[in-house]
N, C-alpha and C positions, 0 to 999 in steps of 0.2 A: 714719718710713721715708723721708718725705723730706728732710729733715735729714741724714740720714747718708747720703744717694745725693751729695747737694749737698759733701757732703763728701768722698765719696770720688772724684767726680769733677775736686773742687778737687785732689786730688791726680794729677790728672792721667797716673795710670796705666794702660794698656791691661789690664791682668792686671783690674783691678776690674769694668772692662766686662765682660772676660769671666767672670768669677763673674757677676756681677751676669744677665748674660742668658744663662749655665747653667739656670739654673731652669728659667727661660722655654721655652726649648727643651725639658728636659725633662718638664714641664707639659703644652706643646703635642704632644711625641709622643704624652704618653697619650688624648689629643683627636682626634689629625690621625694619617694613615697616607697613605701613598704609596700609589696604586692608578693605574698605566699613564702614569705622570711626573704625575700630578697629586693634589694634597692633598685629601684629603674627609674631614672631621668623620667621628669613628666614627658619633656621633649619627645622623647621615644614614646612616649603610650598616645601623645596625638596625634603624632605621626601613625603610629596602630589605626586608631582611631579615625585618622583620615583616610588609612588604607579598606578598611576595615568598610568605611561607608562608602569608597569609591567603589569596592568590590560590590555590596548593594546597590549602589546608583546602577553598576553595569548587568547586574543582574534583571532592572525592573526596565532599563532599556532594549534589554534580550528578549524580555515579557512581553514590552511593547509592541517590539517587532515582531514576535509571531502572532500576536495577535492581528497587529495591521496587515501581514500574511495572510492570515487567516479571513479575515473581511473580504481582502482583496478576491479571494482564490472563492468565498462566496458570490463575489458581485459578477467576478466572472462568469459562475456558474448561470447565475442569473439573466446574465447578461446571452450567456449560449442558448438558456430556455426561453430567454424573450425571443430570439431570430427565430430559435424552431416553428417557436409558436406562432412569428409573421408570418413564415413557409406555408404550416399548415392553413391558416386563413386565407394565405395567397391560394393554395388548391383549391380549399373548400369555394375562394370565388369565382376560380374558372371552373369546377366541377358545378356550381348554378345557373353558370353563363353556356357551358353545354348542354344544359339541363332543359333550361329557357328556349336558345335554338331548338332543341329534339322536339317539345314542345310545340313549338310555331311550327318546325314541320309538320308534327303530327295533325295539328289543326289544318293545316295548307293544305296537308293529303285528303282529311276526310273533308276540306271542302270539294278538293277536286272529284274526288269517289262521289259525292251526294249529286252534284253537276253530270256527275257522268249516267248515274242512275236514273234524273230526271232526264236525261237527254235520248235512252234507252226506253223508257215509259213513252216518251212523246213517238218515238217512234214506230212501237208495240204500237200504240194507236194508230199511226199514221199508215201501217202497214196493214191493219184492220180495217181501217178506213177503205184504206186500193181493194181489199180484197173484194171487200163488200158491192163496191162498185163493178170490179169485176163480174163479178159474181150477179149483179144485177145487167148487169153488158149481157152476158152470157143468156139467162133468162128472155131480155130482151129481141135478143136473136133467135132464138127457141119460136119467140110467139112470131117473130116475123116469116118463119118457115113457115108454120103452121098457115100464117096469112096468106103466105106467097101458092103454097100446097091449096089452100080453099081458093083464092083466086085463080089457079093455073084447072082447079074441078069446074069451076062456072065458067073459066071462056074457052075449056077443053084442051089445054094444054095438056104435053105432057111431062110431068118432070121426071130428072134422071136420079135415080134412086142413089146409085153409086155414087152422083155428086153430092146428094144430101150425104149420105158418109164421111165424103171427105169434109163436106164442109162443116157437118157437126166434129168435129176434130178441132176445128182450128176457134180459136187460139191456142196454140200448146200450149201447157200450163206448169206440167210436171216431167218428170226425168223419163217414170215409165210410159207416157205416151208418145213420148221420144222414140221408147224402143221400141214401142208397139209398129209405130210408124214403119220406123227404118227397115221391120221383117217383113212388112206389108210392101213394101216399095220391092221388095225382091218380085214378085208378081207385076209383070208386065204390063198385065191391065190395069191394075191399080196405081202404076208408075203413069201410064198415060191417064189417066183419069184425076192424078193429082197435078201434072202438069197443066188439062184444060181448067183444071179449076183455079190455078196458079195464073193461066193468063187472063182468066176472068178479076180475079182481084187484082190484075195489072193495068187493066185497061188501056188509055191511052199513055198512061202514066210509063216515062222507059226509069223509073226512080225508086230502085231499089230501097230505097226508106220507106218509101210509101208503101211497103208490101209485107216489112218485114213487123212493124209494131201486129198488122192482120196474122202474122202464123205463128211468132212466140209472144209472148207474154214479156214484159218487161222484168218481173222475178225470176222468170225463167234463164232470161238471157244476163242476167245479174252473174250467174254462175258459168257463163263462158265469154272467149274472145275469139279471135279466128284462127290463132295458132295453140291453144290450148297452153301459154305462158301464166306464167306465177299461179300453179295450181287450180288454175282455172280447167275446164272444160274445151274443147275445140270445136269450133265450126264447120272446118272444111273436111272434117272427118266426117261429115253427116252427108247420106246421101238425098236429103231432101234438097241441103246445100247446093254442094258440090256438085250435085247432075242434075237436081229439077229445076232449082231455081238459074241456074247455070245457063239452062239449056232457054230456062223462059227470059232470061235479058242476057244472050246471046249477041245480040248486036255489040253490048259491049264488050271491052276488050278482058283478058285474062286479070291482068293487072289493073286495070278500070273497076271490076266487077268484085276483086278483093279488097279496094281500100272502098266501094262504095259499103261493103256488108261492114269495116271496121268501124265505117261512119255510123251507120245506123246502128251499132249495137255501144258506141260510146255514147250517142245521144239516149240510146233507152236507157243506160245507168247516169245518166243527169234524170230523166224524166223520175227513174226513182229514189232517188236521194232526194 
């Protein structure tokens, strides 16, 4: 090649040159291009070009990633309002399940209330019932004086007035003939005149029960015991007690004669129950 350059420049023709640096030129265009009056290797503008779209690529991959931030930082959101919202459902079903118990109680109470109201009815009866009986007892007793009073006129007897006193008295019944009693028994006569009529309903009997349903009334003695415990009323504070009846089952002993009246006033609150 250079050999024949050397030669054809020996010839001294402009036409050689310019073949000779045709090439050249068109070589260099496919290299070089014109960009704003000045030459730049393509080389260098792909290069741009590849810089150019890598800078893009890193751009829509920065996109990307806040976006998938983004989603993320939603799902979690999501994700916190889904637990809330278990939480709340979890109250809301023990707030039904306390709800449901309170209920069942309430139902449990107003059965027990209703059972307790019938049971109080039954016994509003039941204690109408005694009185009524009583209260025909009582009656009963009345006409048998009166009988006792016409037969004692036809075979000449005579009866003791002061006994019919005490003995229209008995059964106690209530608090104030209690009291009536007890300021009556301060008079002497009428202390012995309650005791004969006291050994008269004693008879053979030495058994303090047997005597004591004859002088109180079973509601009566509802409301006391012998030593006047648990708001009760007292026995041995009554001088019907403590000295007439005392004096009329004397044979027994001190101690005998106290558990005999606890006996008989536990069995008159069975009798009314």
């Amino acid at each position: 090649m250079d050999k024949f350059q050397q030669n054809l420049k020996g010839s001294g023709s402009k036409v050689v040159d310019l073949v000779w640096n045709t090439p050249y030129i068109q070589m260099s265009n496919i290299f070089e291009t014109q960009d704003e009056g000045v030459e730049i290797p393509i080389v260098d503008r792909i290069e741009r070009r590849q810089y150019s779209v890598g800078i893009s690529r890193t751009q829509q991959n920065s996109d990307i990633l806040e976006a998938l931030k983004t989603i993320i930082t939603g799902q979690r959101n999501i994700q916190e309002r889904l637990e809330k919202l278990e939480e709340n459902v979890v109250i809301i079903l023990q707030n039904q399940k306390t709800l449901s118990e309170g209920q069942s109680s309430l139902v449990h109470n107003q059965t027990a209330i209703f059972e307790k109201v019938n049971e109080m009815e039954s016994k509003i009866v039941e204690k109408a019932e005694v009185l009524a009986q009583n209260k025909a007892i009582r009656e009963c007793k009345v006409l048998l004086k009166r009988v006792e009073q016409s037969v004692c006129r036809m075979t000449g007897e005579v009866t003791d007035k002061e006994l019919d006193d005490v003995a229209s008295t008995f059964p106690i019944e209530s608090q104030a003939i209690v009291a009536e009693v007890g300021d009556r028994l301060q008079s002497q006569d009428y202390a012995q005149t309650m005791t004969t009529f006291l050994h008269k309903l004693k008879g053979a009997s030495n058994n303090v029960a047997d005597v004591m349903p004859k002088v109180f009334t079973d509601e009566l003695l509802e409301g006391y015991n012998w030593d006047g415990r648990w708001s009760k009323k007292s026995l041995c504070k009554l001088a019907l007690v403590d000295t007439i009846l005392r004096n009329v089952f004397q044979q027994q002993g001190y101690r005998s004669f106290e558990e005999n009246i606890k006996r008989s006033v536990l069995l008159s609150h069975h009798r009314l129950k």
